[in-house]
PyMOL commands that place a pseudoatom at each C-alpha (Angstrom):
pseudoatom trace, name=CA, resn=UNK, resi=1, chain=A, elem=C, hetatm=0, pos=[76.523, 47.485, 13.169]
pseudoatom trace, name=CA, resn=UNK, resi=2, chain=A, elem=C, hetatm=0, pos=[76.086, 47.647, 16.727]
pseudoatom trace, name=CA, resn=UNK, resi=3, chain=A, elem=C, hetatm=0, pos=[72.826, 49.798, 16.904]
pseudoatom trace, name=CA, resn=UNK, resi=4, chain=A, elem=C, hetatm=0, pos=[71.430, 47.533, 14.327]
pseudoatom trace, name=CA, resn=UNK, resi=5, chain=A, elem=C, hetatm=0, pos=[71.520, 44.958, 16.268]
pseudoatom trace, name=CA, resn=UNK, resi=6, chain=A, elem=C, hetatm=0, pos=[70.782, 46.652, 19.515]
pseudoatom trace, name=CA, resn=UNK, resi=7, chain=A, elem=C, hetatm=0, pos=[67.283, 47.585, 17.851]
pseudoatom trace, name=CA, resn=UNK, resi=8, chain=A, elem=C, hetatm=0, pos=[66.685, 44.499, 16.093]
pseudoatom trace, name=CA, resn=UNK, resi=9, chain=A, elem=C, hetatm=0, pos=[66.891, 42.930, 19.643]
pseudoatom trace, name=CA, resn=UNK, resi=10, chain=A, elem=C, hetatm=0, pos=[64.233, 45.748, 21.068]
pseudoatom trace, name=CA, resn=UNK, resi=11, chain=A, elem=C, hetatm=0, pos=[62.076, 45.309, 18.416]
pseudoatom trace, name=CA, resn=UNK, resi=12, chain=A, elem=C, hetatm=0, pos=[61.898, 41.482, 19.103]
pseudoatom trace, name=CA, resn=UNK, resi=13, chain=A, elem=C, hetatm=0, pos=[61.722, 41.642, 22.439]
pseudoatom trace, name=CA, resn=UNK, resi=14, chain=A, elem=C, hetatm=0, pos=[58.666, 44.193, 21.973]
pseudoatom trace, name=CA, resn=UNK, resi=15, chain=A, elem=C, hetatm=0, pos=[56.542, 41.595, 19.496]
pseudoatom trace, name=CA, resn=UNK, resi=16, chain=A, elem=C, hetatm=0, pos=[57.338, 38.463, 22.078]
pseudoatom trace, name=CA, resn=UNK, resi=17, chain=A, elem=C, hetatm=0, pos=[55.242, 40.765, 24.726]
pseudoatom trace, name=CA, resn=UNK, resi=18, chain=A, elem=C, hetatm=0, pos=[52.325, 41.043, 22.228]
pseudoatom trace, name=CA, resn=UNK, resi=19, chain=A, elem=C, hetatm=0, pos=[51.958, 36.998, 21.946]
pseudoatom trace, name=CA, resn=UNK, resi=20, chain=A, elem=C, hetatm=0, pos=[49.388, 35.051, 22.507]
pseudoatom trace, name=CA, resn=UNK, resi=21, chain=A, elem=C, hetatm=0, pos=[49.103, 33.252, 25.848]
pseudoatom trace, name=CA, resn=UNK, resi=22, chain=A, elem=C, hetatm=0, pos=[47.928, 30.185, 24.151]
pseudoatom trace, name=CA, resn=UNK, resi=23, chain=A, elem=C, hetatm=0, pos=[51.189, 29.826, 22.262]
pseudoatom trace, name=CA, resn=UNK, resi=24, chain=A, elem=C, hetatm=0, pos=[53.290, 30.537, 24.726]
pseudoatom trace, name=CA, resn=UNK, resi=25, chain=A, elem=C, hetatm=0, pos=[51.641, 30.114, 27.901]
pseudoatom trace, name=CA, resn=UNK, resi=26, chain=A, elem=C, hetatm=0, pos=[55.125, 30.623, 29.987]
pseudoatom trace, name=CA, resn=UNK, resi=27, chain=A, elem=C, hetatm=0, pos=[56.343, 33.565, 31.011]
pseudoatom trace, name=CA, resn=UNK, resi=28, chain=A, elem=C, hetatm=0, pos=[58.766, 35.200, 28.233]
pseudoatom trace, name=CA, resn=UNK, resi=29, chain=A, elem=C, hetatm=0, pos=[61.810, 34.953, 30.288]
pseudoatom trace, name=CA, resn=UNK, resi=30, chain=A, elem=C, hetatm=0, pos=[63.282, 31.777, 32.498]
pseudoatom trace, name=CA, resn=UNK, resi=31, chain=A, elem=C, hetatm=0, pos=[61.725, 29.347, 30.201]
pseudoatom trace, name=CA, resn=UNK, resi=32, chain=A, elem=C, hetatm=0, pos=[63.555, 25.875, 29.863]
pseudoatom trace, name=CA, resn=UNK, resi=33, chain=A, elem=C, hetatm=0, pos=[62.604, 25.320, 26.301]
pseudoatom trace, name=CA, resn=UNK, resi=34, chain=A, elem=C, hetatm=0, pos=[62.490, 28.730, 24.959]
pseudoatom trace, name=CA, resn=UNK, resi=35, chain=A, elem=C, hetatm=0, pos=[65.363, 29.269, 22.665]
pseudoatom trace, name=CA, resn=UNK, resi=36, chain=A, elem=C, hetatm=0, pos=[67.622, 32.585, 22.236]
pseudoatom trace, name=CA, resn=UNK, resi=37, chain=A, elem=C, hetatm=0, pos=[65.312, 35.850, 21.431]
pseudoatom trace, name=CA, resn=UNK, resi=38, chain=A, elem=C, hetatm=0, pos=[66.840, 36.108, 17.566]
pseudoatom trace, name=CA, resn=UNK, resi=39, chain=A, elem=C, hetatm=0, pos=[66.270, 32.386, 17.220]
pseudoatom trace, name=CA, resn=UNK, resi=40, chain=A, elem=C, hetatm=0, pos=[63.211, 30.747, 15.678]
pseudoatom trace, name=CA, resn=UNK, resi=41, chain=A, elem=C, hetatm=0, pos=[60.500, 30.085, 18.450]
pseudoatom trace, name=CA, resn=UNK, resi=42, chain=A, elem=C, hetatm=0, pos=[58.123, 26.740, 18.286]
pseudoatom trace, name=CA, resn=UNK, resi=43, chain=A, elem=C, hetatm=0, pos=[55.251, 26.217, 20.245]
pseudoatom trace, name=CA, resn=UNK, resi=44, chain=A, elem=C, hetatm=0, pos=[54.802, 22.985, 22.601]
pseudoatom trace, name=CA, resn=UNK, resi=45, chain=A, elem=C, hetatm=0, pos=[52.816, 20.875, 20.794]
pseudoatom trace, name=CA, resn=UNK, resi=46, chain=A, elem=C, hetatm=0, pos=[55.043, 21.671, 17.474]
pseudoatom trace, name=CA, resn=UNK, resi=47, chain=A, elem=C, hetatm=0, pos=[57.711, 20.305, 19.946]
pseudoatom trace, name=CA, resn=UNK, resi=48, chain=A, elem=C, hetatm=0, pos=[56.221, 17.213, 20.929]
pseudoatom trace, name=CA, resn=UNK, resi=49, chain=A, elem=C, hetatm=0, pos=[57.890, 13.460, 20.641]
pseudoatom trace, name=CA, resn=UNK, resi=50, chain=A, elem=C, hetatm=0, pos=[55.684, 11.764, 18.153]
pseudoatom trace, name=CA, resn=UNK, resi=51, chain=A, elem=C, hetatm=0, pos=[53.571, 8.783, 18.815]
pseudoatom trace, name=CA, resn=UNK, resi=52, chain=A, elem=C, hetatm=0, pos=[54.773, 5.592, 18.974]
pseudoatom trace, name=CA, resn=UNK, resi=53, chain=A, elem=C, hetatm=0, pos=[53.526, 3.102, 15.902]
pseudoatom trace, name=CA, resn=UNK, resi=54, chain=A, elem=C, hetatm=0, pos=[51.944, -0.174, 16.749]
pseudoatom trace, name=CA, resn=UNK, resi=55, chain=A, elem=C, hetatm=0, pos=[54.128, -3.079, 15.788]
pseudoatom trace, name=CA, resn=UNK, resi=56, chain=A, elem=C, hetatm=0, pos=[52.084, -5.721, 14.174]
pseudoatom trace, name=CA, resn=UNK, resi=57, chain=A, elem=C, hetatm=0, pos=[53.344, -8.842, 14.072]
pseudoatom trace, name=CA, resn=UNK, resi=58, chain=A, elem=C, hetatm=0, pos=[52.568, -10.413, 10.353]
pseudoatom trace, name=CA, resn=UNK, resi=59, chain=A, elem=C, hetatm=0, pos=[52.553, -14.080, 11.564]
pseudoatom trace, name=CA, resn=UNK, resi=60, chain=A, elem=C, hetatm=0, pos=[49.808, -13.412, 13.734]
pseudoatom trace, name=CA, resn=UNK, resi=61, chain=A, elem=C, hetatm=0, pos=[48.073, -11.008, 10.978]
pseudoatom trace, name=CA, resn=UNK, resi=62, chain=A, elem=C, hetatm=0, pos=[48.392, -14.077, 8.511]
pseudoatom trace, name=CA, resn=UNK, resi=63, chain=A, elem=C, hetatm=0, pos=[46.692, -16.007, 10.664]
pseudoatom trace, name=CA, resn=UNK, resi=64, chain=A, elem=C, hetatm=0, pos=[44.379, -13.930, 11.225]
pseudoatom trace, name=CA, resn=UNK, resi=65, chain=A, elem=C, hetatm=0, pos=[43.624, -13.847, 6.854]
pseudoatom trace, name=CA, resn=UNK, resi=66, chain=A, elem=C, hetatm=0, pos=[43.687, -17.297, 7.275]
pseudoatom trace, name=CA, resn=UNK, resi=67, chain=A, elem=C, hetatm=0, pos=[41.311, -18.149, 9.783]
pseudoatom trace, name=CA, resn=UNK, resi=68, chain=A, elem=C, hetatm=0, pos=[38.819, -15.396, 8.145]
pseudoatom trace, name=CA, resn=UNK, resi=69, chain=A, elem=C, hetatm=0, pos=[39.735, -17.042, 4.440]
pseudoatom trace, name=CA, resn=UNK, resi=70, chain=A, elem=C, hetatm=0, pos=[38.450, -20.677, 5.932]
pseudoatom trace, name=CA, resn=UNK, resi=71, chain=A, elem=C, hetatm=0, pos=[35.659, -19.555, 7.602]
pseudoatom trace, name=CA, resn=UNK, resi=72, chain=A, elem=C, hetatm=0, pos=[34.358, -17.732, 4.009]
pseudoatom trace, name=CA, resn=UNK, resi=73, chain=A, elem=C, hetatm=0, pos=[35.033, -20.837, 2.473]
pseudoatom trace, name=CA, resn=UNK, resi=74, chain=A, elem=C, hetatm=0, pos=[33.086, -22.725, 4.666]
pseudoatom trace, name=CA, resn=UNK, resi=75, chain=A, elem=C, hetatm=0, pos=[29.926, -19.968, 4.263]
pseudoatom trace, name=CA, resn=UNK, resi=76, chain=A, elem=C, hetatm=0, pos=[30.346, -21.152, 1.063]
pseudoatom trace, name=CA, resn=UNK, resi=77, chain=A, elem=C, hetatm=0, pos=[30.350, -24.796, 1.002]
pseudoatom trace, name=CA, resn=UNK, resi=78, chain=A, elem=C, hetatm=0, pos=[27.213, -24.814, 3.544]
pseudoatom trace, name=CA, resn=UNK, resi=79, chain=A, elem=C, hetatm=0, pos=[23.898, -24.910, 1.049]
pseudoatom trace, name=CA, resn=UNK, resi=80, chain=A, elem=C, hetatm=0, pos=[21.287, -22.273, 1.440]
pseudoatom trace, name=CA, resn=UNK, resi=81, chain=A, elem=C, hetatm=0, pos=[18.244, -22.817, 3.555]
pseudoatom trace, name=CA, resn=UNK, resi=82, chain=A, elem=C, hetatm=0, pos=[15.016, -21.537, 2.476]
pseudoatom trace, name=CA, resn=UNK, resi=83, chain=A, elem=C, hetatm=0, pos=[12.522, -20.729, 4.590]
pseudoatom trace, name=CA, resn=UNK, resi=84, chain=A, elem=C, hetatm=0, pos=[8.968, -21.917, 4.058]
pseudoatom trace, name=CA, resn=UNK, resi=85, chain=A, elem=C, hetatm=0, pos=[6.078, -19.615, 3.205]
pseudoatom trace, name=CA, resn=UNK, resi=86, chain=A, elem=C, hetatm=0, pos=[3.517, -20.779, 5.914]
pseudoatom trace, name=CA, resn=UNK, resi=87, chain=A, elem=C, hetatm=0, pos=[0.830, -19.127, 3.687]
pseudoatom trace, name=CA, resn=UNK, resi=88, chain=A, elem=C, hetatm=0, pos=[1.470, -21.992, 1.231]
pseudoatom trace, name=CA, resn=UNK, resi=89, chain=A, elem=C, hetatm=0, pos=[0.767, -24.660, 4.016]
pseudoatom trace, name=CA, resn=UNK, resi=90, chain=A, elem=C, hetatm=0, pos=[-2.325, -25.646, 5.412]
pseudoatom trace, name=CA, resn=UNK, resi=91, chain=A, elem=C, hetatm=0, pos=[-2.293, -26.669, 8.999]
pseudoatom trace, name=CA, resn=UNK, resi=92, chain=A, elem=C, hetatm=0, pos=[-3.060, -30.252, 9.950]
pseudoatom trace, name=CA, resn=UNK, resi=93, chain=A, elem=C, hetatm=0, pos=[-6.108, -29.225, 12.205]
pseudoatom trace, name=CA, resn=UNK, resi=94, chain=A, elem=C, hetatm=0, pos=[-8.296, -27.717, 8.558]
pseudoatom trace, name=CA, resn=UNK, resi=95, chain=A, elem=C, hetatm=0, pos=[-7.421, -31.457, 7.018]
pseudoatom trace, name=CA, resn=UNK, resi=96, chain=A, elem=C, hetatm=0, pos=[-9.212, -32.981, 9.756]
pseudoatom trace, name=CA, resn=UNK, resi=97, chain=A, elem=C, hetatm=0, pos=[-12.683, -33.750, 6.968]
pseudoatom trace, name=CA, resn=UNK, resi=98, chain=A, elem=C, hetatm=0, pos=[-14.723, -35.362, 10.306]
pseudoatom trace, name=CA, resn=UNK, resi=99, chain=A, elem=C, hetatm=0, pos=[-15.321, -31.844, 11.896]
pseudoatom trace, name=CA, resn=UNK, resi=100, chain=A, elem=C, hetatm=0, pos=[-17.877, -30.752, 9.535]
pseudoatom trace, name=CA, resn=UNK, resi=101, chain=A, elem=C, hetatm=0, pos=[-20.340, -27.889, 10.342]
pseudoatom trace, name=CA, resn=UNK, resi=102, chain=A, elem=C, hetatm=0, pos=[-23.886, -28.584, 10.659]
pseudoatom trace, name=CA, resn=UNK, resi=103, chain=A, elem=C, hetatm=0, pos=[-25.682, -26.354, 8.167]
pseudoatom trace, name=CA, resn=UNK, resi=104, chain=A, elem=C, hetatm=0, pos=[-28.032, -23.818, 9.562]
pseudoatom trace, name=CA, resn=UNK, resi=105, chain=A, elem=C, hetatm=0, pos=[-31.565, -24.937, 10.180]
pseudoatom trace, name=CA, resn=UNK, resi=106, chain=A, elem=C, hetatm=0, pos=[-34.319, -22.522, 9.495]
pseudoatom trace, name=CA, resn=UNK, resi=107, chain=A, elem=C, hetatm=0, pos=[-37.777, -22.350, 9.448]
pseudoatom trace, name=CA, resn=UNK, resi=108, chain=A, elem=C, hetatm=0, pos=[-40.158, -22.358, 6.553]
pseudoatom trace, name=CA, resn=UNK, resi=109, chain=A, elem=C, hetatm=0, pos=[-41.281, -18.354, 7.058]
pseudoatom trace, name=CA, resn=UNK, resi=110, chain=A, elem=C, hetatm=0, pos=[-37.907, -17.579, 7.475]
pseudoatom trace, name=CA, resn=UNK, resi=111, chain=A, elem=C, hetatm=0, pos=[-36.820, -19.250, 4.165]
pseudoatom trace, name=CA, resn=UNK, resi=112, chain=A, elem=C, hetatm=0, pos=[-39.801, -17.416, 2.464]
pseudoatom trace, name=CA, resn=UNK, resi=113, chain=A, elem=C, hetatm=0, pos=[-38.978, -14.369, 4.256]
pseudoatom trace, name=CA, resn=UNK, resi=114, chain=A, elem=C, hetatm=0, pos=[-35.441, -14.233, 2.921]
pseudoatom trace, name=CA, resn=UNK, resi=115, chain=A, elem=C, hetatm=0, pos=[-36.355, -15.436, -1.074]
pseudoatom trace, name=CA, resn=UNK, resi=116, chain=A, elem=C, hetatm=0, pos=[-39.037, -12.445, -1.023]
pseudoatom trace, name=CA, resn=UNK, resi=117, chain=A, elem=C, hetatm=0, pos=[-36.412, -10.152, 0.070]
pseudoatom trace, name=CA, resn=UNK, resi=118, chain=A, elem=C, hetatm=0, pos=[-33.962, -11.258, -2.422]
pseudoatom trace, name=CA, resn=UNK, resi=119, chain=A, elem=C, hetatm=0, pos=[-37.001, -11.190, -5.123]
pseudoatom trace, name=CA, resn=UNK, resi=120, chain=A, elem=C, hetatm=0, pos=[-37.340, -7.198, -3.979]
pseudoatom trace, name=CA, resn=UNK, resi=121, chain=A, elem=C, hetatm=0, pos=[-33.633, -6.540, -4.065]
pseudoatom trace, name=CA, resn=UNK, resi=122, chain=A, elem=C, hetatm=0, pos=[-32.918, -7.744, -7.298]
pseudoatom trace, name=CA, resn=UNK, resi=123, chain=A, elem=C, hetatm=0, pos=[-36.186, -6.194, -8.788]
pseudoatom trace, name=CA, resn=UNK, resi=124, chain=A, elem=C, hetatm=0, pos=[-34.478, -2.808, -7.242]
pseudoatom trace, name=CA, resn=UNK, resi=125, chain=A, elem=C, hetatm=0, pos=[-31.276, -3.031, -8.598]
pseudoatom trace, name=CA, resn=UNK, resi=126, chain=A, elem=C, hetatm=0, pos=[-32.369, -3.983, -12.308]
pseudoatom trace, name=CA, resn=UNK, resi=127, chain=A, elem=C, hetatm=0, pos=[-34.913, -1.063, -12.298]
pseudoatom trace, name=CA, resn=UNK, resi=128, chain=A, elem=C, hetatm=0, pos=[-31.857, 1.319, -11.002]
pseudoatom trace, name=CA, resn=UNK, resi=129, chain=A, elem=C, hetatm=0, pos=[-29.694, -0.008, -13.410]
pseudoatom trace, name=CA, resn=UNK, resi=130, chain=A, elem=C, hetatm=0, pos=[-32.332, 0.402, -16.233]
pseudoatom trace, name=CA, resn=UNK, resi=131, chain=A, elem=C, hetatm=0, pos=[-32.501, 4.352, -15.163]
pseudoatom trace, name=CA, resn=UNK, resi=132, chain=A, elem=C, hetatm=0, pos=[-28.737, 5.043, -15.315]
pseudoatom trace, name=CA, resn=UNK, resi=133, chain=A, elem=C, hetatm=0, pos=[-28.681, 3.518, -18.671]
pseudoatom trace, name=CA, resn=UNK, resi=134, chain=A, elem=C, hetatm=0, pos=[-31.094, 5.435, -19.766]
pseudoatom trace, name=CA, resn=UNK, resi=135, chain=A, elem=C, hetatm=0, pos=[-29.579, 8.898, -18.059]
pseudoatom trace, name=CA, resn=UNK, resi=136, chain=A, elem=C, hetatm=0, pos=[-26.384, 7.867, -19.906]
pseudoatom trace, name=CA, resn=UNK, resi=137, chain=A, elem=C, hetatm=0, pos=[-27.424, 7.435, -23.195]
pseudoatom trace, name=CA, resn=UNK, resi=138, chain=A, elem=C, hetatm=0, pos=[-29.357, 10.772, -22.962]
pseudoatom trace, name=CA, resn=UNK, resi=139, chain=A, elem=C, hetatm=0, pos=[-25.854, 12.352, -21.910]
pseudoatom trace, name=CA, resn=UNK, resi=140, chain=A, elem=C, hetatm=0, pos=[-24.279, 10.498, -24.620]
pseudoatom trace, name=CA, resn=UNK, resi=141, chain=A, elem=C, hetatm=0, pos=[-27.091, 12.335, -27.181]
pseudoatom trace, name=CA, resn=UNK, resi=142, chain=A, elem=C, hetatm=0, pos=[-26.528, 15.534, -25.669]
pseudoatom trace, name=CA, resn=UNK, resi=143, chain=A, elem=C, hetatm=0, pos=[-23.124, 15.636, -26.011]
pseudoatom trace, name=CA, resn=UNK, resi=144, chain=A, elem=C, hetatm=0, pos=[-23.072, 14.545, -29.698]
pseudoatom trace, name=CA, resn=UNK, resi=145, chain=A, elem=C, hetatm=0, pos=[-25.555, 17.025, -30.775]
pseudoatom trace, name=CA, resn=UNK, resi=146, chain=A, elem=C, hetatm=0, pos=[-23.594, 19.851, -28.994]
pseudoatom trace, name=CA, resn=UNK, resi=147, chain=A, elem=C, hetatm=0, pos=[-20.119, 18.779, -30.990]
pseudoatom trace, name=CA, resn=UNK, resi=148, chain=A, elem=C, hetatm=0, pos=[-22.435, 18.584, -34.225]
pseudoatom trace, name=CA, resn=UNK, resi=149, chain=A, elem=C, hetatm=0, pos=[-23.446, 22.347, -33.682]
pseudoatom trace, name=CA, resn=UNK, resi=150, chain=A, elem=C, hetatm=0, pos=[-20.180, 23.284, -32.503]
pseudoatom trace, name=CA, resn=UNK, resi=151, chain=A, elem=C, hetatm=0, pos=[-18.228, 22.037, -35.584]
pseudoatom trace, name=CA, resn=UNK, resi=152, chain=A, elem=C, hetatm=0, pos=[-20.853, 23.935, -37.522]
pseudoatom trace, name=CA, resn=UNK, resi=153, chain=A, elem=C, hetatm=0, pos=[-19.464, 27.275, -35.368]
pseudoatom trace, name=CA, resn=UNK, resi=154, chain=A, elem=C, hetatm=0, pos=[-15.613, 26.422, -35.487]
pseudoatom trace, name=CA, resn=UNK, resi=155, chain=A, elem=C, hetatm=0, pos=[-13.405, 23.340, -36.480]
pseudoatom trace, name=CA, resn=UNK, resi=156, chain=A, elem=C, hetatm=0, pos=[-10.960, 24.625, -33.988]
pseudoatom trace, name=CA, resn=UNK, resi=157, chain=A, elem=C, hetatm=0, pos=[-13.061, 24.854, -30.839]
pseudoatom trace, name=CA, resn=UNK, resi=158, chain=A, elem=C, hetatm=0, pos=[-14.126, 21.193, -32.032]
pseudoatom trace, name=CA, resn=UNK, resi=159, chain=A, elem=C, hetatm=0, pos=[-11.107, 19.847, -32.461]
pseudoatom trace, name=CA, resn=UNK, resi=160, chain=A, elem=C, hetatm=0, pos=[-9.707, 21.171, -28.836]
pseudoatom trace, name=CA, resn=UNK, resi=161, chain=A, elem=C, hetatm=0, pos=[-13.011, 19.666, -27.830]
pseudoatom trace, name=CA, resn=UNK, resi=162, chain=A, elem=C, hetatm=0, pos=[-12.448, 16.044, -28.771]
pseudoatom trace, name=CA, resn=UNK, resi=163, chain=A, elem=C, hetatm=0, pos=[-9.092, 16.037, -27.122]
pseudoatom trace, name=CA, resn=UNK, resi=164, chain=A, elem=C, hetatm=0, pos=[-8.821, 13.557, -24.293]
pseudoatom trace, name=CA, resn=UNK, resi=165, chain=A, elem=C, hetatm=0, pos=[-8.444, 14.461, -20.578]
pseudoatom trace, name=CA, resn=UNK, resi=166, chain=A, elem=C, hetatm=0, pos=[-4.841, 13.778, -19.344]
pseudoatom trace, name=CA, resn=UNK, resi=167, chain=A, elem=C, hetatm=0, pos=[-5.931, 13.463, -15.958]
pseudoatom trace, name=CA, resn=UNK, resi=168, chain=A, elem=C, hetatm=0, pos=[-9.147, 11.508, -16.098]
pseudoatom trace, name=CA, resn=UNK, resi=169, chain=A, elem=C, hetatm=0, pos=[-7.648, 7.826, -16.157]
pseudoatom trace, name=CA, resn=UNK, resi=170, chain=A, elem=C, hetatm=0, pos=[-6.565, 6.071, -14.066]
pseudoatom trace, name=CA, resn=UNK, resi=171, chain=A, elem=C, hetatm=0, pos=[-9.759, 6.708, -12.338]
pseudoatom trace, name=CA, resn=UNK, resi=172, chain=A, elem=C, hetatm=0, pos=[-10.322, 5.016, -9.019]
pseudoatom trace, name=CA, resn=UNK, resi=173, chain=A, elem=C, hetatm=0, pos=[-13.958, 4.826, -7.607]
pseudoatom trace, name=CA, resn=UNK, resi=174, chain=A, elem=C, hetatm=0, pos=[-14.982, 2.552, -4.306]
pseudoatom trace, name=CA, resn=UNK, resi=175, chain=A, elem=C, hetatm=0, pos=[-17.848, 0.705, -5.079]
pseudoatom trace, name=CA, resn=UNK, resi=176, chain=A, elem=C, hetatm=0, pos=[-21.304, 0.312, -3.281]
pseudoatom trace, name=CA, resn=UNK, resi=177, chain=A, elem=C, hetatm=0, pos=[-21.175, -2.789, -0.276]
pseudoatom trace, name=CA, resn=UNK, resi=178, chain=A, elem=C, hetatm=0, pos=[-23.501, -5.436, 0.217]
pseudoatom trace, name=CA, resn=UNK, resi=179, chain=A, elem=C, hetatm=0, pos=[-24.280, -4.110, 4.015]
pseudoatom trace, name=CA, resn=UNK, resi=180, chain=A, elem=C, hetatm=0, pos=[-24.155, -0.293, 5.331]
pseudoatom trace, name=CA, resn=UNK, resi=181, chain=A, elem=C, hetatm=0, pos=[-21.795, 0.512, 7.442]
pseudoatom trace, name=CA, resn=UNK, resi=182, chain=A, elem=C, hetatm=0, pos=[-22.477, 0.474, 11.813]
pseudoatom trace, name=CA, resn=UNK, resi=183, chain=A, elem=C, hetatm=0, pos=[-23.211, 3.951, 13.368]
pseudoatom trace, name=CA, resn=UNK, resi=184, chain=A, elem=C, hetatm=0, pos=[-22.538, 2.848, 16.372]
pseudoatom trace, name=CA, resn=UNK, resi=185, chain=A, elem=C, hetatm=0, pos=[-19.716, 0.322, 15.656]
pseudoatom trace, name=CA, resn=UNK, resi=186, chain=A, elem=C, hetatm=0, pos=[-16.892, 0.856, 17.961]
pseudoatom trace, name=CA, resn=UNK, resi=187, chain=A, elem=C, hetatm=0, pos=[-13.690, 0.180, 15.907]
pseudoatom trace, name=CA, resn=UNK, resi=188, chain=A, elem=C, hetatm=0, pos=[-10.545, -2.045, 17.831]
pseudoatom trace, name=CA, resn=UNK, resi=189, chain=A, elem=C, hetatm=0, pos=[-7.602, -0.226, 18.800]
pseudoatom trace, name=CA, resn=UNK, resi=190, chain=A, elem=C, hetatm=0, pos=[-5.335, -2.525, 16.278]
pseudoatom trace, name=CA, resn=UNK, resi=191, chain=A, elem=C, hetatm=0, pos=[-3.370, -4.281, 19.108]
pseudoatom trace, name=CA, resn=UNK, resi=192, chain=A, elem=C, hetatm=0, pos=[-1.695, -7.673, 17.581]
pseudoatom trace, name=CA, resn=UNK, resi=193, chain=A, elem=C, hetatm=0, pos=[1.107, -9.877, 19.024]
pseudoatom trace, name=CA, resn=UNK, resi=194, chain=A, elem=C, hetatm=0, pos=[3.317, -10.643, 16.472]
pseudoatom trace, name=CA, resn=UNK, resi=195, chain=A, elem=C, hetatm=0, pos=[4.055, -14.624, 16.047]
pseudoatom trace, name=CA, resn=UNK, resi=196, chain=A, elem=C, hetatm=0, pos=[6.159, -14.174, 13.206]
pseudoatom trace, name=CA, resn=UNK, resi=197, chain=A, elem=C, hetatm=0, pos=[9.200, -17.282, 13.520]
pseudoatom trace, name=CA, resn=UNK, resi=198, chain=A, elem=C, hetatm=0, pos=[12.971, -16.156, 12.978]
pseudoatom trace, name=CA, resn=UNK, resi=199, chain=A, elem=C, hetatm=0, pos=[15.115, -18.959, 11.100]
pseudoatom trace, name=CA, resn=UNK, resi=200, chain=A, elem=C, hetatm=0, pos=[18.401, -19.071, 11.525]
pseudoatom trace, name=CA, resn=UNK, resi=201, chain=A, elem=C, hetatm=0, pos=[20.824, -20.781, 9.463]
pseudoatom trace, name=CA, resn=UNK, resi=202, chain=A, elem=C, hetatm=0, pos=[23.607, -23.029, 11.434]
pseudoatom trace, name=CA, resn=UNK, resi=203, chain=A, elem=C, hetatm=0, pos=[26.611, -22.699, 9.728]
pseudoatom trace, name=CA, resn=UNK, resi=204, chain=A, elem=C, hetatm=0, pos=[28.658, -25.165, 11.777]
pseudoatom trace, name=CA, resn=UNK, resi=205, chain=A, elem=C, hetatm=0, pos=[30.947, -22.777, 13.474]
for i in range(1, 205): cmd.bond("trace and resi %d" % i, "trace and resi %d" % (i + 1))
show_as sticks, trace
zoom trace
């Protein structure tokens, strides 16, 4: 019984040398909290005193409900203010009806310089419109003779034919302006202050 434990106490000693230093971190032997070699061994912060709670005192925490419980309630009681859409409001210097602009004065060859121009421009556009009418409706006769002659071929072919596109509406097109653009217009950087008013709600705290 005495070898036994003679070479249960070698073998012990022989894993404590093989230990990490970051358990133990002491030297094996002359350590003040390391406990006998056939005894359990616990690391330092296994060992350590616990932390201490916080003692709340529940007066104060009640108050504490309370005085957050009122001021909710009084959130509550205060009406909500809306803010005004300054859109919606015209400002008092556009009422003023005696600042009227003075229409523009021109001269006679200038008037009949700009009704002949408008006489040539809308001569233009109703001949251009009377073309693309007609290019459509010759399209539009095309397109029904070539279904005629292909249902005469195949019903199939005509019938995948007259399917509508998927992917053709919505169709989004930007339309012609009334003046060309500037070549040589320099576009603004896009600098702005903003003026934009913050409201703020007094609640009466």
């Amino acid at each position: 019984m005495f070898a036994g434990a003679t070479t249960l106490l070698m073998l012990l000693r022989e894993s404590s040398k093989h230990c990490s230093q970051w358990i133990w971190n002491v030297p094996t032997r002359g350590c003040h909290w390391q406990t006998s070699v056939l005894a359990l061994r616990a690391a330092l912060p296994v060992r350590a005193e616990p932390m201490k709670k916080k003692k709340v005192d529940p007066r104060r925490e009640f108050v504490v409900r309370e005085r957050l419980r009122k001021r909710l309630k009084k959130m509550e009681r205060v009406p909500q203010e809306l803010i005004p859409i300054e859109d919606f409001i015209t400002p008092t210097k556009y009422k003023d009806e005696t600042k009227v602009r003075d229409p523009l004065q021109l001269s006679f060859e200038e008037q009949e310089r700009r009704a002949l121009l408008m006489k040539r421009w809308s001569l233009y556009k109703q001949q251009e419109y009377l073309t693309e009418m007609a290019a459509i409706q010759a399209l539009l006769k095309a397109q029904q003779q070539a279904l005629t002659e292909l249902r005469r071929e195949s019903e199939e072919l005509y019938q995948a034919a007259v399917l509508r596109e998927q992917g053709l509406f919505p169709l989004e097109r930007a339309g012609p302006s009334y003046t060309p653009p500037c070549s040589d217009y320099d576009a603004p950087e896009g600098k702005y202050n903003d003026i934009t008013p913050v409201y703020t709600q007094d609640l009466g705290w």
